[in-house]
C-alpha positions as CSV (number, residue, x, y, z in Angstrom):
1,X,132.0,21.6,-70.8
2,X,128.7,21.1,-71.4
3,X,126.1,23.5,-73.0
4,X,121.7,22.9,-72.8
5,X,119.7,25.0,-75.0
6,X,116.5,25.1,-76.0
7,X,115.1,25.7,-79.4
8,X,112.7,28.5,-80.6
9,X,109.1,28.9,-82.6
10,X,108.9,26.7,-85.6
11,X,110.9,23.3,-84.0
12,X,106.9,22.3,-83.3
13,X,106.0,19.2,-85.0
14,X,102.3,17.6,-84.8
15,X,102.5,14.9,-82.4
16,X,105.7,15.3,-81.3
17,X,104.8,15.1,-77.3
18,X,102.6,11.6,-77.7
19,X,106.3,9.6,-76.8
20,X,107.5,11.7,-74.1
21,X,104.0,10.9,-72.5
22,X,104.9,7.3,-71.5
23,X,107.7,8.5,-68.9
24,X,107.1,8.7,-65.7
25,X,105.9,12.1,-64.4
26,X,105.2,13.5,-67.4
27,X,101.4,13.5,-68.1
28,X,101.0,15.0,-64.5
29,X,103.7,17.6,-65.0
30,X,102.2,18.9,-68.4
31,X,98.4,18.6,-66.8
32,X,99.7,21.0,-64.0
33,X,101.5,23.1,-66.4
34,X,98.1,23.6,-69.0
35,X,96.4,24.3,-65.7
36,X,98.7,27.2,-65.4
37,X,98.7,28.8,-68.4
38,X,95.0,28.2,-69.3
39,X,96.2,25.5,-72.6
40,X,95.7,22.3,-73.0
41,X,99.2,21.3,-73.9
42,X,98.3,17.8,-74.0
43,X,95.6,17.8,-76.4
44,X,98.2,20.9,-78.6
45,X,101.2,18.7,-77.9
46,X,99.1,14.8,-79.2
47,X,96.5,16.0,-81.7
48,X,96.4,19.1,-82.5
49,X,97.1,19.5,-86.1
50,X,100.2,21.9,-88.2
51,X,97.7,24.6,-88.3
52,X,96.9,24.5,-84.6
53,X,100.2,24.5,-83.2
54,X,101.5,27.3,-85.7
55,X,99.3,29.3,-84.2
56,X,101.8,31.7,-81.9
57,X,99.5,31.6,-78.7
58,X,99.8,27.8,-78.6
59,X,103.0,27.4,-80.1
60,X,105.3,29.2,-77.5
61,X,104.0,27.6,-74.1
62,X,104.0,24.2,-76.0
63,X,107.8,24.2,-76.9
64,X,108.4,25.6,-73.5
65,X,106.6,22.8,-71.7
66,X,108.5,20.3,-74.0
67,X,111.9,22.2,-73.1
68,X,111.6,21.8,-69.6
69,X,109.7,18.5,-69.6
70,X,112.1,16.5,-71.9
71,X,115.1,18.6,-69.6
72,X,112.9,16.9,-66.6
73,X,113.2,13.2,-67.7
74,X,117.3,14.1,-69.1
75,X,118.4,15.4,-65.5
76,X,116.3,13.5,-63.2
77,X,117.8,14.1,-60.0
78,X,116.6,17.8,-60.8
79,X,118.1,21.6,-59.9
80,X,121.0,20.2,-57.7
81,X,122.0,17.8,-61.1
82,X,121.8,20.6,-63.4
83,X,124.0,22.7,-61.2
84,X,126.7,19.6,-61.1
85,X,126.6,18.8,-65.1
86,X,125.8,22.2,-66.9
87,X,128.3,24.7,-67.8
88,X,126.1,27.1,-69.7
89,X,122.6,27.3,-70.7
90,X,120.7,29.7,-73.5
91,X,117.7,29.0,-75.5
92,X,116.7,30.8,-79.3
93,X,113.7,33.0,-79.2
94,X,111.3,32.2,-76.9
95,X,113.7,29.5,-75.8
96,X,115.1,31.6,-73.4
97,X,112.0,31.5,-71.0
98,X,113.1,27.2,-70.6
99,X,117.1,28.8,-70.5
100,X,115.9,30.6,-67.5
101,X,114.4,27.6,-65.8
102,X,117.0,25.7,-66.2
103,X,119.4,28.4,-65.1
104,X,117.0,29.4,-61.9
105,X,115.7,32.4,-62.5
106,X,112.5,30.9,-63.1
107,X,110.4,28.2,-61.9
108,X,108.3,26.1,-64.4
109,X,105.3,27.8,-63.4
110,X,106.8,31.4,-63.4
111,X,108.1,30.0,-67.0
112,X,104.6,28.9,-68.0
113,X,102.9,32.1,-66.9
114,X,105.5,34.1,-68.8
115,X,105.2,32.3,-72.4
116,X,101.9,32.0,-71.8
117,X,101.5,35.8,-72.0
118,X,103.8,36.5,-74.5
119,X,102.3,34.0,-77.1
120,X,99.4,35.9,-76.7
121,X,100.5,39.5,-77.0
122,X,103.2,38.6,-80.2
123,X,100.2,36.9,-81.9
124,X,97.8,40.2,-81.1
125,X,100.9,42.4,-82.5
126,X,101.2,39.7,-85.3
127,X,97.5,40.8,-86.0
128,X,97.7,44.3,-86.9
129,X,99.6,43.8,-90.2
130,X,100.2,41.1,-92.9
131,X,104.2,40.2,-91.6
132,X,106.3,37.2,-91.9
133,X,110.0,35.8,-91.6
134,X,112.2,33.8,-94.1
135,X,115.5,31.9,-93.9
136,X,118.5,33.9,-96.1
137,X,121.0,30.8,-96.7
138,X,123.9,31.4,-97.7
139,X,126.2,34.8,-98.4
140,X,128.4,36.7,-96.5
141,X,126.7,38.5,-93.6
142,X,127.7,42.0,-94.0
143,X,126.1,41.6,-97.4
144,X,122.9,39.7,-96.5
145,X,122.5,42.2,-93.8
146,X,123.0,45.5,-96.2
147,X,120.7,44.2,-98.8
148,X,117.7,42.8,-96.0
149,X,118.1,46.9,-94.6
150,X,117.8,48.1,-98.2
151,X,114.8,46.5,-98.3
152,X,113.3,47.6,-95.1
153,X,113.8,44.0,-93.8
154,X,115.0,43.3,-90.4
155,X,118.0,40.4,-89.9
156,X,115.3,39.1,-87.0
157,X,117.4,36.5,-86.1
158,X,121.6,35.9,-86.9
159,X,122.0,32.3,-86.5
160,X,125.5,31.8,-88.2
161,X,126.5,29.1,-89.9
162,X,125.4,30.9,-92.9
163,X,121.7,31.5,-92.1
164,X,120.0,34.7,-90.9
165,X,116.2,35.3,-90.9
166,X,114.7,38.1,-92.1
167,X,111.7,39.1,-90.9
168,X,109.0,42.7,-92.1
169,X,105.4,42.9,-94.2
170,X,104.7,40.4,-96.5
171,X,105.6,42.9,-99.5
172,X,109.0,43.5,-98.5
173,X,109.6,39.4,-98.3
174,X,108.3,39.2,-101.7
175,X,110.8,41.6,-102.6
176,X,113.7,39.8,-101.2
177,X,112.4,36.2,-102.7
178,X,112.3,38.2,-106.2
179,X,115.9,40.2,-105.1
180,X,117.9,37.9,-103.1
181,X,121.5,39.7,-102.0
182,X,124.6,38.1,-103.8
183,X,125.7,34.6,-102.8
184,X,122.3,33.4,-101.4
185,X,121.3,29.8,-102.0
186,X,117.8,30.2,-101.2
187,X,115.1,32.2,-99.3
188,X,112.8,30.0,-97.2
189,X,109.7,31.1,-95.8
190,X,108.5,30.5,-92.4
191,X,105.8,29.1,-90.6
192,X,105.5,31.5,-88.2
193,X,102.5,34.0,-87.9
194,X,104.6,37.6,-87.7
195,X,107.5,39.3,-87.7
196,X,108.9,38.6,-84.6
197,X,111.9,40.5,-83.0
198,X,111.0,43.6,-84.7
199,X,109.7,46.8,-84.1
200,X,106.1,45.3,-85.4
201,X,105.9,43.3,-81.5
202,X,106.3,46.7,-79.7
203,X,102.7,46.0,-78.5
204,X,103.6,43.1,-77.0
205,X,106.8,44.4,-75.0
206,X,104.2,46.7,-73.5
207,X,102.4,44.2,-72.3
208,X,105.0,41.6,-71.0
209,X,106.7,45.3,-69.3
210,X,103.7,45.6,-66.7
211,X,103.5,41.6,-66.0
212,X,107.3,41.1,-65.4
213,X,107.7,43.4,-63.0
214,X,105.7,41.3,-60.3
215,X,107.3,37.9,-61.7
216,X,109.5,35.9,-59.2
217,X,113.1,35.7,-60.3
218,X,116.7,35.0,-58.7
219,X,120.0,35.7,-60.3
220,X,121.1,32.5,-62.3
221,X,123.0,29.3,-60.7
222,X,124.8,28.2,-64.0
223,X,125.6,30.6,-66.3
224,X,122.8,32.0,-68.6
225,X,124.1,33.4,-72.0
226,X,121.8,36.2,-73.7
227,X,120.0,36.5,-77.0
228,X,120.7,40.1,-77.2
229,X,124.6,40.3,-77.2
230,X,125.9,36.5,-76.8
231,X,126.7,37.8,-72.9
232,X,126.7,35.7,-69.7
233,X,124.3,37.4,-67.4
234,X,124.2,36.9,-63.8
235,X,121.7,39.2,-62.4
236,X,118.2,37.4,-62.5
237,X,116.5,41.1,-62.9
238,X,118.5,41.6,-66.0
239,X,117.6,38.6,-67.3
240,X,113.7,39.2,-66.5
241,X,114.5,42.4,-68.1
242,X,116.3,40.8,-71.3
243,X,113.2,38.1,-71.9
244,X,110.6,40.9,-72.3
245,X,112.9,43.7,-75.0
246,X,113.8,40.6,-77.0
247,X,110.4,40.2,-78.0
248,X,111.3,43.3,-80.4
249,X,114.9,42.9,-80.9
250,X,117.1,40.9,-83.1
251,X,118.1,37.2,-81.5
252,X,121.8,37.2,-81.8
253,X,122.5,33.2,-82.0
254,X,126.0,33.2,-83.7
255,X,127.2,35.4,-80.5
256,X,125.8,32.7,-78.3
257,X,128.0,30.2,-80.4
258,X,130.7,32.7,-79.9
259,X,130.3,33.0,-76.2
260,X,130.0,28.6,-75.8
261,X,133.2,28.6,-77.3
262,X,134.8,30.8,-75.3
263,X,133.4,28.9,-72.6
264,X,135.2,25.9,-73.8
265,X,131.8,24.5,-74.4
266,X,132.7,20.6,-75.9
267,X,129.1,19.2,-75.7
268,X,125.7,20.5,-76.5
269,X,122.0,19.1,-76.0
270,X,119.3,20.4,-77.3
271,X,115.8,19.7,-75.3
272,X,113.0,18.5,-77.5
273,X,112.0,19.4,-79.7
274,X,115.4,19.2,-80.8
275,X,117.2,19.4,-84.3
276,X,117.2,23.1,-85.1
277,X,119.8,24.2,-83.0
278,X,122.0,21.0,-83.2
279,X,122.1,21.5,-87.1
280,X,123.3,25.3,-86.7
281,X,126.0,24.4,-84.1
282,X,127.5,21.6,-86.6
283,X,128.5,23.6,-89.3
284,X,129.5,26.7,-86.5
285,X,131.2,24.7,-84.0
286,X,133.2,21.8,-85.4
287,X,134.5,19.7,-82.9
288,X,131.6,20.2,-80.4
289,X,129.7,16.8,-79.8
290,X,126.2,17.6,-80.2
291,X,123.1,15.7,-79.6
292,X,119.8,16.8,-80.2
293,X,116.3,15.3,-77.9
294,X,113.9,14.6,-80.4
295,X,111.9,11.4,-78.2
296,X,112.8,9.6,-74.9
297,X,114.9,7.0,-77.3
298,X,117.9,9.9,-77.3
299,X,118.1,10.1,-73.6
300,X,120.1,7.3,-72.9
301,X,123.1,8.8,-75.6
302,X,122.3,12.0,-73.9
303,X,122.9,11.0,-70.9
304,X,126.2,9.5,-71.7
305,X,127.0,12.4,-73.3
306,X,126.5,14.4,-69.9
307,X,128.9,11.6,-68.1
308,X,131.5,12.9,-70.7
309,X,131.3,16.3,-71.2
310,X,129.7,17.5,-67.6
311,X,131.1,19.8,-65.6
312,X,133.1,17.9,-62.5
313,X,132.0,18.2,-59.2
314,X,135.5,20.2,-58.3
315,X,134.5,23.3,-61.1
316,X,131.3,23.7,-59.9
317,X,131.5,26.8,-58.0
318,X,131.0,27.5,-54.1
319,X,127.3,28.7,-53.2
């Protein structure tokens, strides 16, 4: 059974697009997409420096348009291939917006609307106060957890494998690099502009409230598996409803693990830009192949990899 996900804020590399331009389709697909979200994803995606492409506005539509333009080249014969191979889907963070492409509840364009908006309304929550995020390797996670709320730190994101991110002000993460909890390796900081999926991005669930509510959706063809709980969700208004109250709410990764295994997930892919999520799900899921899309020179191992592991024809179920 095979798994696609798509990775969060912080996979961004500079440059990393300029490959995936010389497919077929590509260029024209990202011009219509920066057309409609108002960002030049080309220019973000080829040239634009570190510093550009950290910033959260530009960040999250560009990992989205990679996501579902890199998913684009892998499953060419599009929805109706996806459908046939894919026994699962889920993305980290802002992932979740190319997740619910690729599980139908969006379209691209809904998708690129969407990210578009929420870029911009975490960044102006970002804004009102000095915040940040860092990796906790290492420890058990009842005790990383208890020491990051002792703090006043949230556990933003609970990746398993041994790594939670903890996100609150920039004081209280220079009291956890000075007071790391028992059996930490190290604290790494992030290169993200706030504390995301916390109670500082209130603002922007607001904001992304009043726009959802006219968005497009349908309930998912393959199943979609949820940041909040690790659940399968198969009502495309819950899902809608899910994207916008993560913003400020803990992504719960090692559940989505949990869940893929129940599944009887054997094979995941990660969309470009890939690595993040492929690394996690190695040390969490041995015995899962995983392959992650970093340029078009992966897509021919990923696409054996979908011949293998892809869901036959016969378990697809019935519309």
């Amino acid at each position: 059974m095979l798994v696609l996900v798509a990775p969060g804020q912080g996979a961004q590399k500079p440059g990393f697009l300029t490959p995936w331009l010389d497919l077929p389709g590509v260029t024209e697909r990202l011009t219509w997409w920066s057309a409609v979200s108002g960002l030049d994803l080309i220019h973000y995606g080829t040239k634009a420096d570190e510093e550009e492409i950290r910033d959260t506005a530009v960040a999250q539509p560009l990992l989205v348009a990679a996501a579902l333009a890199s998913a684009q080249a892998l499953f060419s014969e599009g929805a109706e291939e996806f459908q046939g191979s894919l026994g699962a889907t889920a993305g980290h963070s802002v992932g979740e917006l190319a997740a619910a492409a690729f599980a139908g509840v969006l379209t691209a364009e809904t998708a690129m609307v969407l990210v578009r908006r929420r870029g911009l309304a975490m960044a102006e929550a970002a804004a009102q106060a000095e915040t940040g995020m860092a990796a906790v390797l290492g420890g058990e996670q009842e005790d990383v957890v208890a020491h990051l709320t002792k703090l006043g730190l949230t556990p933003a994101n609970v990746n398993g494998a041994g790594q939670i991110v903890a996100a609150g002000t920039a004081e209280q993460l220079a009291a956890l690099a000075e007071d790391k909890p028992e059996g930490v390796r190290r604290v790494v900081p992030l290169k993200v502009a706030g504390a995301f999926h916390t109670d500082h991005m209130a603002p922007a669930v607001s904001a992304l409230e009043t726009l959802i509510a006219g968005a497009p959706v349908a309930d998912p063809r393959i199943p979609y598996v949820s940041n909040r709980d690790g659940q399968v969700v198969t009502s495309g208004a819950e899902v809608a409803q899910r994207l916008v109250a993560q913003v400020s709410n803990p992504v719960r990764w090692d559940l989505c693990m949990e869940t893929f295994q129940q599944l009887g997930a054997t094979a995941i892919i990660e969309v470009a830009p890939g690595g993040t999520l492929v690394g996690i799900a190695k040390r969490a899921l041995p015995g899962v192949k995983t392959l992650a899309l970093k340029t078009p020179d992966d897509l021919e191992a990923a696409r054996a990899l979908i011949a293998e592991h892809a869901v036959p024809v016969a378990d697809t179920p019935a519309e």
